[in-house]
BALUM-90804 format. One line per 5 residues: number of its first residue (from 1); for each residue x, y, z of N, C-alpha, C. Coordinates in Angstrom, 3 decimals. Layout:
N
NUM	X:Y:Z:X:Y:Z:X:Y:Z  ...
This chain:
121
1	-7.929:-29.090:-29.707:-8.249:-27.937:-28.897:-7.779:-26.677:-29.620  -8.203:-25.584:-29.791:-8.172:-24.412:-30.540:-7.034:-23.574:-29.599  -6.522:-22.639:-30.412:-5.691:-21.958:-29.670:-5.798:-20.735:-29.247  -5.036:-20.567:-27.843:-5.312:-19.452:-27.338:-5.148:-17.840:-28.070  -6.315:-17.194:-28.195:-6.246:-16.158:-29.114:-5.144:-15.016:-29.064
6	-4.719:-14.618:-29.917:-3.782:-13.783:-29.769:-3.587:-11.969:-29.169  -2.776:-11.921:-28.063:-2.909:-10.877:-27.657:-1.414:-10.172:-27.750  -1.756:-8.444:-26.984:-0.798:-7.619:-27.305:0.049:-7.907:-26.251  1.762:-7.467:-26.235:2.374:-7.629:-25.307:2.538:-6.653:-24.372  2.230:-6.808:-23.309:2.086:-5.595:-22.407:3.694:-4.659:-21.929
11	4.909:-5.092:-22.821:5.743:-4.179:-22.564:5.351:-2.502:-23.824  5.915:-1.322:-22.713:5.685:-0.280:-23.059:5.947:-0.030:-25.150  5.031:0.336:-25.477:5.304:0.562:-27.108:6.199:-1.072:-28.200  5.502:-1.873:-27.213:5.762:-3.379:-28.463:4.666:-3.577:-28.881  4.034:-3.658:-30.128:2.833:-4.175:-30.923:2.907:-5.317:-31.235
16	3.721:-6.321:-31.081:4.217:-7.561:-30.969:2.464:-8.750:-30.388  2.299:-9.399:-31.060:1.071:-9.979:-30.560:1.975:-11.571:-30.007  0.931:-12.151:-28.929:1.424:-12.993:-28.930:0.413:-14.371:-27.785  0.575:-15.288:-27.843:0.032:-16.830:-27.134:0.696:-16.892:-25.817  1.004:-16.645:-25.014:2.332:-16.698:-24.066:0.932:-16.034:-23.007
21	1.000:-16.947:-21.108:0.345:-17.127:-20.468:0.295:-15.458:-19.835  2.007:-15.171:-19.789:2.678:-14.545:-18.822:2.588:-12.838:-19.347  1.846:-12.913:-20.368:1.181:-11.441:-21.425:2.371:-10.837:-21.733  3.643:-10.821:-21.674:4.457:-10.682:-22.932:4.904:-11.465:-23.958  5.460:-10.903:-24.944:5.736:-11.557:-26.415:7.327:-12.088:-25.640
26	7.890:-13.373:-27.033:9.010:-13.849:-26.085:10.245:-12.905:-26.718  9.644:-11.735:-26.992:11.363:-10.716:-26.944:11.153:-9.646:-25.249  9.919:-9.999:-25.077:9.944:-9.132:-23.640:9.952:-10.241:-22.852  9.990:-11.687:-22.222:9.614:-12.616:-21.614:10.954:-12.172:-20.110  11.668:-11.229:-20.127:12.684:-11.119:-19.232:11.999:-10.283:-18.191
31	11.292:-9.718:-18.637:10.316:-8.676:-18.027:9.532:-8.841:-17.110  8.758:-10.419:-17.358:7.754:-11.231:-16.899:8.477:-11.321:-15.407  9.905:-11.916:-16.181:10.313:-12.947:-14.479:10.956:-11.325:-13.910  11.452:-10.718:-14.165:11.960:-9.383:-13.043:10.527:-9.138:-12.396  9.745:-8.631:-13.279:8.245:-8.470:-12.442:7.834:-9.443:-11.053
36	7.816:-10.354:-11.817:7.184:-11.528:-10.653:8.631:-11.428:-9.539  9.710:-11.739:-9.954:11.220:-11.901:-8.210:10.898:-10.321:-8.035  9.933:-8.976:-8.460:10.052:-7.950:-7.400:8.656:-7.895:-6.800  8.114:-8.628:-7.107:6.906:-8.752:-6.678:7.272:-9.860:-5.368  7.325:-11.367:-5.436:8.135:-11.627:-4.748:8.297:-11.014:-3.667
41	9.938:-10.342:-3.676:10.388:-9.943:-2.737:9.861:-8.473:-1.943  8.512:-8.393:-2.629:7.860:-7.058:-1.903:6.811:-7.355:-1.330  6.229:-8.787:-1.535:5.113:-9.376:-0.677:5.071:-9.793:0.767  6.246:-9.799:1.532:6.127:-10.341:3.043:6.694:-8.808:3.382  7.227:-7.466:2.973:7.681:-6.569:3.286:6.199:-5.394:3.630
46	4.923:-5.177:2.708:4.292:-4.338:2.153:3.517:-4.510:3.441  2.440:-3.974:2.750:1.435:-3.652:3.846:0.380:-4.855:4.060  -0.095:-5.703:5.216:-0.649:-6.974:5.335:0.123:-7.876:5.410  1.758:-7.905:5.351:2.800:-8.888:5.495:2.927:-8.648:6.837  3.754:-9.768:7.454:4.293:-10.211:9.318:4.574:-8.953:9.690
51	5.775:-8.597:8.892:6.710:-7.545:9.422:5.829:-6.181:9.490  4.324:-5.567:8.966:4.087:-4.858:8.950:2.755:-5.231:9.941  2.271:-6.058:10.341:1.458:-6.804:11.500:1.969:-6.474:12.713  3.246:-6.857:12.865:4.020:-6.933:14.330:4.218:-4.943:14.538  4.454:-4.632:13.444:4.598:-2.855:13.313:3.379:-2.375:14.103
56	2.582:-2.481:13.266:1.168:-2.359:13.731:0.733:-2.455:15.040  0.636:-3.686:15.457:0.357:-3.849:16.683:1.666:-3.232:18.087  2.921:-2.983:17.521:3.611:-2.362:18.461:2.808:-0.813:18.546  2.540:-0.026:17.424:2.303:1.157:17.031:1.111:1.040:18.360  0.068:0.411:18.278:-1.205:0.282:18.969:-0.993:0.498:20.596
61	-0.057:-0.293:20.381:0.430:-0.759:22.142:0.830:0.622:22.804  1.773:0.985:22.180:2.512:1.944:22.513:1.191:3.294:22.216  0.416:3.271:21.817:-0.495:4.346:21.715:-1.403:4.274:22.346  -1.544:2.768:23.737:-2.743:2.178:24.513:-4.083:2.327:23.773  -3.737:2.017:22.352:-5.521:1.810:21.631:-6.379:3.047:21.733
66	-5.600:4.409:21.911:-6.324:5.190:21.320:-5.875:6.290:20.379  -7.255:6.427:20.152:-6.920:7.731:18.866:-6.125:8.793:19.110  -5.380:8.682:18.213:-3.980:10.077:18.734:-4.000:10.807:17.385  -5.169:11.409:16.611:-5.556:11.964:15.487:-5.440:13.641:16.362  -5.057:14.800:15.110:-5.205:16.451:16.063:-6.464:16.474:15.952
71	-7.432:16.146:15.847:-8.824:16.901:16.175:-8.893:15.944:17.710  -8.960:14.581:17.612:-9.259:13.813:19.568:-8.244:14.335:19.994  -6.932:14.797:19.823:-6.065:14.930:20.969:-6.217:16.823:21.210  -7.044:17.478:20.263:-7.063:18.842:20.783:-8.114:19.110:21.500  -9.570:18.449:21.179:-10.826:18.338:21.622:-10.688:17.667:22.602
76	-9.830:16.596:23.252:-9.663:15.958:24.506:-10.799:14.634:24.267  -11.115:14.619:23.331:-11.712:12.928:22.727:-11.094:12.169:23.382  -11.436:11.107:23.581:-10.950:9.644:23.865:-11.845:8.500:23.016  -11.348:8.104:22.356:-11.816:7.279:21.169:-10.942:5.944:21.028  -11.366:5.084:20.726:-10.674:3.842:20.524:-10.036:3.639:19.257
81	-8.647:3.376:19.091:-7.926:3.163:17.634:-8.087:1.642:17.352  -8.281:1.712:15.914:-8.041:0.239:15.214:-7.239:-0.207:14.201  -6.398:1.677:13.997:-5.638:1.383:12.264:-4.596:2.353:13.051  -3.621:1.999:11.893:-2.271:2.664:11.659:-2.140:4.141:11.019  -1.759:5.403:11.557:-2.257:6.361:10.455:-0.599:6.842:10.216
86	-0.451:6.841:8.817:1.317:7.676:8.338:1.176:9.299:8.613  1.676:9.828:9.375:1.382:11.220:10.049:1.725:12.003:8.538  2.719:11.743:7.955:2.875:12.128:6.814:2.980:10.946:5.937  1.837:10.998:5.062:1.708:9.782:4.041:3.024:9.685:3.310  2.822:7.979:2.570:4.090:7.999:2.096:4.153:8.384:0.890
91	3.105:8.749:-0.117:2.951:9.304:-1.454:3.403:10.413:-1.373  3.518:10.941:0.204:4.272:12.710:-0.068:5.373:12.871:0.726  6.154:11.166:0.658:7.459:11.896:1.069:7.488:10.762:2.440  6.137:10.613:3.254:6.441:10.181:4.600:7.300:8.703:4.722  7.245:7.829:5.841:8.323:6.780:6.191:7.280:5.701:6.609
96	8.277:4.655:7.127:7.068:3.977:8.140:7.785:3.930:8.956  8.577:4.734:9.484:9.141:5.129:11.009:8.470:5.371:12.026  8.808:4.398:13.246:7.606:4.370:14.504:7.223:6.239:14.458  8.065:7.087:14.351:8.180:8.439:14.591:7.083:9.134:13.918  7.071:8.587:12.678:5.946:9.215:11.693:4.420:8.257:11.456
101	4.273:7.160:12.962:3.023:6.380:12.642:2.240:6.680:14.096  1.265:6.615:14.011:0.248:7.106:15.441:-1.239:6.074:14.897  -1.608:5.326:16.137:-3.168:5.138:15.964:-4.042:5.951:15.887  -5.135:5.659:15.434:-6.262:6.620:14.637:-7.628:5.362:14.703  -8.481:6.305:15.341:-9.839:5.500:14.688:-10.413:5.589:13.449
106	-11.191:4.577:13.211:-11.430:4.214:11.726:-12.078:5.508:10.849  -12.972:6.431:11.916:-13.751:7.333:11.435:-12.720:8.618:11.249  -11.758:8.956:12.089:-10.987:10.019:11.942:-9.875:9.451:10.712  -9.606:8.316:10.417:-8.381:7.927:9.383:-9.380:8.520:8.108  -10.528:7.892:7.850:-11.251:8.179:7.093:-11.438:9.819:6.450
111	-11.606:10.442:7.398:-11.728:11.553:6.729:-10.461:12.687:6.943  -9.009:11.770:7.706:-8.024:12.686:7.570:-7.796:12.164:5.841  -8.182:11.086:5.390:-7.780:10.813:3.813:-8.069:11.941:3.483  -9.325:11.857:3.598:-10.298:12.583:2.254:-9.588:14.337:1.945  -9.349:14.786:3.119:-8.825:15.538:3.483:-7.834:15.828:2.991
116	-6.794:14.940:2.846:-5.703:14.896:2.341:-5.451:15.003:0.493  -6.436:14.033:0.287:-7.225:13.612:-1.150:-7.482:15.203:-2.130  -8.347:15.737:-0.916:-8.759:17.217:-1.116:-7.560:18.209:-1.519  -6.855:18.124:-0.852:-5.879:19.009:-0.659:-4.541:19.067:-1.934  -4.521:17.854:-2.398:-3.247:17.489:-3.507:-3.990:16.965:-4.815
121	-5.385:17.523:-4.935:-5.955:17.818:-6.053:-5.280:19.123:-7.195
């Protein structure tokens, strides 16, 4: 059987080529396993894990399934929520503190992104 062709090692500035499954060379191979135990331990925590399910659905409850976005709650909308919205995202600072999460329908989450997207261009 021929061997697996040789590639670069994906730690920062090693040109080091190498056969190894785990895509570093074996002077970075320490790298591999820290990666994978923080990966690991960030997979039942993140977003789509239990602990952020049970969040979720408290968030909902407590918001009786509707949209609590400022355009439905100034316009007096009543709209049905299906998502979680970070009142202040967490790329700029926000939490996932019940304090800073409110339901949102799918169409208002949508374009409070874009919005947002817009804005930190």
């Amino acid at each position: 059987m021929p061997l697996r062709p040789q590639r670069p090692c994906r730690a920062q500035g090693c040109r080091s080529l190498h056969r190894n499954a785990n895509s570093y060379c074996d002077c970075h191979a320490e790298l591999a396993a820290e990666q994978a135990k923080a990966w690991a331990t960030r997979k039942g925590s993140g977003r789509g894990g239990r602990p952020w399910r049970r969040k979720r659905e408290r968030i909902l409850k407590r918001d009786q399934y509707l949209c609590r976005c400022d355009d439905c709650t100034q316009l007096g909308r009543i709209r049905e929520a299906h998502e979680v919205d970070h009142i202040v995202a967490l790329a700029h600072g926000g939490t996932d503190d019940d304090g800073n999460l409110r339901a949102i329908n799918r169409d208002c989450h949508k374009a409070k992104t874009q919005k947002e997207s817009r804005q930190h261009r």
